[in-house]
C-alpha positions in Angstrom: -1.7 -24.9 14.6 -3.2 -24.6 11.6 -5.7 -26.7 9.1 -6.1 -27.4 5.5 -10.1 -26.2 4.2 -11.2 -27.1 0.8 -13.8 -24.5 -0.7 -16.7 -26.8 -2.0 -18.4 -23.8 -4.4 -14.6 -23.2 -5.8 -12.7 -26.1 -5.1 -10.0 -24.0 -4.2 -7.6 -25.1 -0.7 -6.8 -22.4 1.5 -4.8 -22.6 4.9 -6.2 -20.9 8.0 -5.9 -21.2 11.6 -7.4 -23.4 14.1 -9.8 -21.9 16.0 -8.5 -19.9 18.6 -6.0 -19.1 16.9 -7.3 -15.5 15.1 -3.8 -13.6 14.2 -3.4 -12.8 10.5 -0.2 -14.8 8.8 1.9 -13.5 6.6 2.5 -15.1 3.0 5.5 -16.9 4.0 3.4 -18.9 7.1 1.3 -20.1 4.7 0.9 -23.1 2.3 -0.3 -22.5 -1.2 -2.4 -25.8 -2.4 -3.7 -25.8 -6.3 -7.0 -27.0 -7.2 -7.7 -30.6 -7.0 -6.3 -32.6 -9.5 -8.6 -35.6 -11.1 -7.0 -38.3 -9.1 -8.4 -36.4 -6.4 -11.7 -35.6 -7.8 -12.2 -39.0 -8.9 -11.7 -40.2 -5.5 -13.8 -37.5 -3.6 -16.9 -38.9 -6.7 -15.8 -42.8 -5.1 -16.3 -42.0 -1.0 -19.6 -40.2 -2.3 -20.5 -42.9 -3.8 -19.7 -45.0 -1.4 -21.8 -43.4 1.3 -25.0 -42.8 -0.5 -24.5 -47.2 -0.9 -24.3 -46.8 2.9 -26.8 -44.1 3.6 -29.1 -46.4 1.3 -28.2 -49.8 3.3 -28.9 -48.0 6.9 -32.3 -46.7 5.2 -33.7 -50.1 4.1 -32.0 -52.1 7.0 -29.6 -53.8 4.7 -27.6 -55.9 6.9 -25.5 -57.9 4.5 -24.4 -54.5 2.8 -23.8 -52.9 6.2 -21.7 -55.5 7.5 -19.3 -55.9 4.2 -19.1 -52.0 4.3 -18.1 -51.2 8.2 -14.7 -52.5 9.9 -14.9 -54.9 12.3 -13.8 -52.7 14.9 -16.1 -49.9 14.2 -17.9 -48.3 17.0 -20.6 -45.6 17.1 -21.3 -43.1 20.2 -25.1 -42.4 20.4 -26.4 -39.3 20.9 -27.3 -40.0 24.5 -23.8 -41.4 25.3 -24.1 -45.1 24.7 -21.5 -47.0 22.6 -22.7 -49.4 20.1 -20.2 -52.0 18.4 -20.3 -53.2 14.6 -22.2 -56.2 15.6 -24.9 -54.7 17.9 -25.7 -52.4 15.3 -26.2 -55.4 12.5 -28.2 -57.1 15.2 -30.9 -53.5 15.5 -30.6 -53.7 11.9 -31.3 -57.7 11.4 -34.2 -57.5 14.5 -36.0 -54.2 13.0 -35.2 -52.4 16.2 -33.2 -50.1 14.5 -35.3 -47.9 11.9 -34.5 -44.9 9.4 -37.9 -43.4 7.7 -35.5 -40.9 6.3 -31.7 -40.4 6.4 -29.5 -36.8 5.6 -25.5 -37.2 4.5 -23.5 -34.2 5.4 -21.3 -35.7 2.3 
């Protein structure tokens, strides 16, 4: 098995193994991807965008953009194990239960 891994410094696309799996391939095993082209950049620049609008939402409680940005069917695992649906989450939000003083994307 094997999985696609986009260098962020060089925005070059390599193909390497899963973990687990450590042999080296030859040439022929692999896939050779080009650099992104600028439908693709344009559309990484539009989901970062898009969740720095969310990142902002969940740090000033904003419900209204919350709820038009997350599926209906959305569900999020806590860190303890419990499972919160779309609308539980508004409702911390809407209530003040729920509070960010500071927020990190990965993105």
């Amino acid at each position: 098995m094997f999985c696609l891994a986009a260098g962020a410094a060089d925005r070059k696309y390599i193909v390497k193994p899963r973990s687990g799996d450590r042999k080296n391939l030859p040439f022929s095993e692999g896939v050779l991807v080009g650099a992104p082209t600028a439908a693709t950049t344009n559309a990484e620049d539009e989901i970062k965008k898009l969740e720095q609008m969310r990142n902002e939402a969940v740090l000033h409680g904003d419900v209204s953009v919350l709820d038009r940005m997350t599926s209906d069917d959305f569900t999020f695992v806590t860190p303890r194990g419990e499972m919160r649906t779309k609308q539980e989450i508004l409702k911390g939000f809407a209530s003040g239960s729920f509070h960010y003083d500071s927020r990190r994307s990965s993105i």
